[in-house]
C-alpha positions as CSV (number, residue, x, y, z in Angstrom):
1,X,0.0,0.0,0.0
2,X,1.2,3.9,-0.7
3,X,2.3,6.0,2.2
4,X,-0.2,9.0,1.1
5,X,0.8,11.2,4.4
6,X,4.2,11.3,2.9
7,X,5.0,15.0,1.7
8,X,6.7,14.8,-1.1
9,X,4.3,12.9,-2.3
10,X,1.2,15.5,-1.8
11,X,0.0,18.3,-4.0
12,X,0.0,21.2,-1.1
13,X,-2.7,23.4,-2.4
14,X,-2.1,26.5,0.4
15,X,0.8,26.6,-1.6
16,X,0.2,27.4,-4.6
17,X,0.5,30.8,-6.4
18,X,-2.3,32.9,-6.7
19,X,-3.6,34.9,-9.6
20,X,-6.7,37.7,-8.2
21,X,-9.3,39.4,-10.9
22,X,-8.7,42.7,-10.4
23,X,-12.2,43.9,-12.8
24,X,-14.4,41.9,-14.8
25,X,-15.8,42.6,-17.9
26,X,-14.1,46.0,-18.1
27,X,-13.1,48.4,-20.9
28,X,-9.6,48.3,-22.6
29,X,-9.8,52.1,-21.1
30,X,-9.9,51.0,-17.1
31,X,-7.2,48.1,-17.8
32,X,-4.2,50.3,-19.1
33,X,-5.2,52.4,-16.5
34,X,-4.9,49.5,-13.8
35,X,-1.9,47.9,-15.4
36,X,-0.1,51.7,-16.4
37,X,0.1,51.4,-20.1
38,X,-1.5,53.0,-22.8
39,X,-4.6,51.6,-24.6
40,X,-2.9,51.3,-27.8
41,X,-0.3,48.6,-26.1
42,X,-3.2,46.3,-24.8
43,X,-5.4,47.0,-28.1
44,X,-2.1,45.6,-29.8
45,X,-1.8,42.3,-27.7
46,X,-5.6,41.9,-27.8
47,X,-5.7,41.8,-31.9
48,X,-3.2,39.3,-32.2
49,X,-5.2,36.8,-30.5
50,X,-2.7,37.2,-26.7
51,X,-2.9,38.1,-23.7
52,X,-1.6,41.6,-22.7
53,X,1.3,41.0,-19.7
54,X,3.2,43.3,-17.7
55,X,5.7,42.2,-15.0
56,X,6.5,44.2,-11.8
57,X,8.6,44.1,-8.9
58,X,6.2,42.7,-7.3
59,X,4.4,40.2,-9.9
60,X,2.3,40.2,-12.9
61,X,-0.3,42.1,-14.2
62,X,-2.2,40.2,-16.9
63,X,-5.6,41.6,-19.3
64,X,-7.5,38.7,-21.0
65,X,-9.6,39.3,-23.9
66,X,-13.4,38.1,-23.0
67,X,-15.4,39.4,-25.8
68,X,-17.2,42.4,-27.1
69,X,-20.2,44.6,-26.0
70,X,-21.8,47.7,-27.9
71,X,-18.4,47.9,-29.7
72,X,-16.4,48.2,-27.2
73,X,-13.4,45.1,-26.1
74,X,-14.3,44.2,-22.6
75,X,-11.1,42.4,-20.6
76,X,-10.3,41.0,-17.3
77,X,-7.4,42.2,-15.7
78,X,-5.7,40.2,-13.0
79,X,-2.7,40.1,-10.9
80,X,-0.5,37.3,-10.8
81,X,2.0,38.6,-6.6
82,X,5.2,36.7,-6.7
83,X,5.4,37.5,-3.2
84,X,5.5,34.5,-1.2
85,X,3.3,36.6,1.6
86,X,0.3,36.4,-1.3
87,X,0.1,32.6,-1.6
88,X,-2.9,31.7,0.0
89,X,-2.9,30.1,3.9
């Protein structure tokens, strides 16, 4: 029979890194505004089919294309710590 309680053996969940949502379903506007680039920078990610990233000093901000409404690209930003503190407990 496998020893289960051994560690090294176990996918420790509280420590995995965490990514937050920041905003839902908000404009390409309010995302270069959270993440501090301009629109045009995102817009450019976004129309080749990626993901707009920027790292920090103290992890990752990230804007994900999730569709279109009244014309307008609507995103989610999130934020991707590399801050061991930020890993969940």
């Amino acid at each position: 029979m496998a020893n289960h309680n051994a560690s090294s053996d176990q996918l420790n969940l509280f420590n995995q890194p965490v990514e937050v949502l920041v905003e839902v379903a908000c404009t390409v506007e309010r995302a270069a505004m959270l993440v501090g680039r301009s629109k045009g920078c995102i817009y450019s990610k976004l129309r080749q089919n990626q993901n707009f990233q920027r790292d920090v000093a103290t992890g990752t901000w990230k804007v994900y294309s999730t569709g279109k409404k009244d014309g307008s690209i609507l995103v989610d930003v999130a934020f991707a710590p590399t801050n061991n503190s930020w890993m969940t407990a």
